[in-house]
C-alpha positions as CSV (number, residue, x, y, z in Angstrom):
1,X,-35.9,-139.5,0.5
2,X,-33.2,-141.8,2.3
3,X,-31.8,-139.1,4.4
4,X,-35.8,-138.3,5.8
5,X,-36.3,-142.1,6.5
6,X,-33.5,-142.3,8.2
7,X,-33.8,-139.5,10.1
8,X,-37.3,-140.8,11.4
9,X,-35.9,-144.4,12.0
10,X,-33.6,-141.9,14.3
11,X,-36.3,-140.1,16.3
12,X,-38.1,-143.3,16.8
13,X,-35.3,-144.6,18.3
14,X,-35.1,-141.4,20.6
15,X,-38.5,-141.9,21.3
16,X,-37.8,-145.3,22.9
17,X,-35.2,-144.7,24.6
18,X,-35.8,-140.9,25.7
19,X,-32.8,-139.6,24.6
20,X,-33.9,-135.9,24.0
21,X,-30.0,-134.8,22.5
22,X,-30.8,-137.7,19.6
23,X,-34.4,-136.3,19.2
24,X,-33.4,-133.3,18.8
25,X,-30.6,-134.3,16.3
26,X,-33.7,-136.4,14.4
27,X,-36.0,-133.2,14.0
28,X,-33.4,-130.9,12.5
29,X,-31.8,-133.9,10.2
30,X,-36.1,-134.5,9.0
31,X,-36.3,-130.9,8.5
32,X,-32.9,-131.2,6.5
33,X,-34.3,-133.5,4.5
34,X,-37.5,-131.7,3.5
35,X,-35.6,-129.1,2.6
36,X,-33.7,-130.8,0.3
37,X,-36.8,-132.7,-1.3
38,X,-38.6,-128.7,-2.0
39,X,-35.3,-127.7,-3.6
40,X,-35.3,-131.2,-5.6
41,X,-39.2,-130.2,-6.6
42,X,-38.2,-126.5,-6.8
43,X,-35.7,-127.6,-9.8
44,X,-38.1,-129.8,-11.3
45,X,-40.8,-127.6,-12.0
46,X,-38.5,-124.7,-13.1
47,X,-36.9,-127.7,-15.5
48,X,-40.6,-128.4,-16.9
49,X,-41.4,-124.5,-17.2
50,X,-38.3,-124.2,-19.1
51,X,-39.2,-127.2,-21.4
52,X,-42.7,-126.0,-22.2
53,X,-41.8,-122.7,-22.7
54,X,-39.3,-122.7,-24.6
55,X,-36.9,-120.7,-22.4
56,X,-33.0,-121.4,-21.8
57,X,-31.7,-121.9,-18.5
């Protein structure tokens, strides 16, 4: 959740000062960042599946 805060606190700052190279850098570190949070949510829910199932892992 850090990582995609601080990647908008980045593109904001592009936004002021209209650098397009640090925009740029900000969108693909945001997307980065949501990746990482699906995987993270991904894992969870597998976790919980496991746990009510019963199933090893």
């Amino acid at each position: 959740m850090f990582q995609r805060m601080a990647a908008q606190l980045k593109r904001e700052a592009a936004l002021l000062t209209g650098d397009r190279l640090m925009a740029a850098e900000a969108r693909s570190e945001e997307a980065e960042a949501d990746l990482c949070l699906t995987w993270y949510a991904i894992m969870d829910t597998t976790r919980r599946i496991r746990l009510v199932y019963g199933v090893s892992g």
